[in-house]
C-alpha positions in Angstrom: 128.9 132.6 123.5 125.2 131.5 122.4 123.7 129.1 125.1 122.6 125.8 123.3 118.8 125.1 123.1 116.9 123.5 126.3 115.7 120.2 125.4 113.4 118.2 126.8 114.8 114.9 128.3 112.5 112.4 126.3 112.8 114.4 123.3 114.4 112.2 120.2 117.8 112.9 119.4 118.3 114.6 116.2 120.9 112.5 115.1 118.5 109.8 114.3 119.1 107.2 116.6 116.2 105.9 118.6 117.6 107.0 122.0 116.5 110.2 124.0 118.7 113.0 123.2 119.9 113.1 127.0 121.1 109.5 126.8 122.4 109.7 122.8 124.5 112.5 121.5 123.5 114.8 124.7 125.7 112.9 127.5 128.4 113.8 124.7 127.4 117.6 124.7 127.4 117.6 127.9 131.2 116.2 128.4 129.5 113.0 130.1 131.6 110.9 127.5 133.4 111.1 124.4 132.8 110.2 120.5 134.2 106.9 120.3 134.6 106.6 116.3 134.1 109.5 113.3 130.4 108.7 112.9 129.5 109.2 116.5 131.3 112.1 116.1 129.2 113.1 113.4 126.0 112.7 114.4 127.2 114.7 117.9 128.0 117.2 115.5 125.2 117.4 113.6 122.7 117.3 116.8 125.2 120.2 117.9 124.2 121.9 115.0 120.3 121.3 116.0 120.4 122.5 119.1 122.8 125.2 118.3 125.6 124.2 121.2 128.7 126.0 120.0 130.5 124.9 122.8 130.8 121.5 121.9 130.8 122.2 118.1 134.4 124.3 118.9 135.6 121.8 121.2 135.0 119.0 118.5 136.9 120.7 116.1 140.8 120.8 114.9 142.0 123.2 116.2 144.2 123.9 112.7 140.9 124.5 111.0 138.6 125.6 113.6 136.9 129.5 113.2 136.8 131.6 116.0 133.2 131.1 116.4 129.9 129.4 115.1 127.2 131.4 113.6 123.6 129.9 113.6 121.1 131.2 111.1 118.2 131.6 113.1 115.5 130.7 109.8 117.6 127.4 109.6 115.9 124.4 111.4 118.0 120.9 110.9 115.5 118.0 110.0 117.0 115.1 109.5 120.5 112.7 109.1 121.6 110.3 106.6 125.2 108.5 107.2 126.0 107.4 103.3 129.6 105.9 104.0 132.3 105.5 106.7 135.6 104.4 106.3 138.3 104.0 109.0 138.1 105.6 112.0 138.1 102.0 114.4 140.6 101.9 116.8 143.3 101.2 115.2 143.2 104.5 112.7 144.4 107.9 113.5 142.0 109.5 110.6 138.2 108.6 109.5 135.4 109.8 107.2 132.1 110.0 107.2 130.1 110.9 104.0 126.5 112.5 104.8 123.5 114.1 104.1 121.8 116.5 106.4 118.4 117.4 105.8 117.2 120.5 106.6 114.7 124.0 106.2 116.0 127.4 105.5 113.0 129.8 105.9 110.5 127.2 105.5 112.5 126.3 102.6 113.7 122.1 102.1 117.3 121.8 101.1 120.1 119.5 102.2 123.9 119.5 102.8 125.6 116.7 101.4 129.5 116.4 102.4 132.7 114.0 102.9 134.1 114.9 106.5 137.6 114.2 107.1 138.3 113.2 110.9 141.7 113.0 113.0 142.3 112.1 116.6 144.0 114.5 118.6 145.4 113.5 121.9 143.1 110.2 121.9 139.6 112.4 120.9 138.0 112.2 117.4 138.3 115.9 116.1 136.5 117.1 112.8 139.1 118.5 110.4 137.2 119.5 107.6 134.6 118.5 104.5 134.1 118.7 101.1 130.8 118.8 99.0 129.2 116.8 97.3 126.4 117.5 94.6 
């Protein structure tokens, strides 16, 4: 398995929130503490991505729909994080989404995913189940 990328500990966290990335989605890498709702969840994810941790991507994903493993494109670089909607996912729901769009380079090149995530909890955790795209 691919060892995540070192960061530095005062280094922003890529989900966009204005705490380090140690003390933001890192402690939740790390298993330091868990996603609380769907969009926490995300934005884990999505720093996951960044850093290229496919530990915690696998871990944070159903296991009904999770692959075997995560590939990272190495000319991909994940730039930025936009949370467009969220609905359910307090707690008081066993499902959540979280419509996004994630910024990023391929190659050098500007482009950006745009999806509807669908989220369950399994035994108390926030799991991704799956997405669909959006134009």
């Amino acid at each position: 398995m691919p060892r995540r990328v070192a960061r530095p500990a005062a280094t922003p966290c890529p989900c966009g929130h204005p705490l380090p990335y140690e003390k933001c989605c890192g402690r939740l890498h790390r298993g330091e503490a868990v996603a609380t709702t769907p969009e926490e969840l995300m934005r884990s994810r999505y720093s996951a991505f960044a850093v290229r941790d496919e530990g915690y991507l696998l871990r944070t994903w159903h296991p009904r729909t999770r692959p075997p493993r995560v590939e990272f494109d190495p000319a991909m670089r994940w730039t930025g994080l936009e949370i467009r909607a969220v609905s359910e996912g307090t707690a008081f729901h066993t499902t959540g989404t979280v419509t996004f769009r994630a910024r990023y380079t391929d190659g050098g090149r500007p482009d950006a995913l745009h999806e509807k995530s669908r989220f369950e909890r399994l035994d108390g955790a926030w799991v991704y189940v799956d997405g669909t795209f959006i134009d």
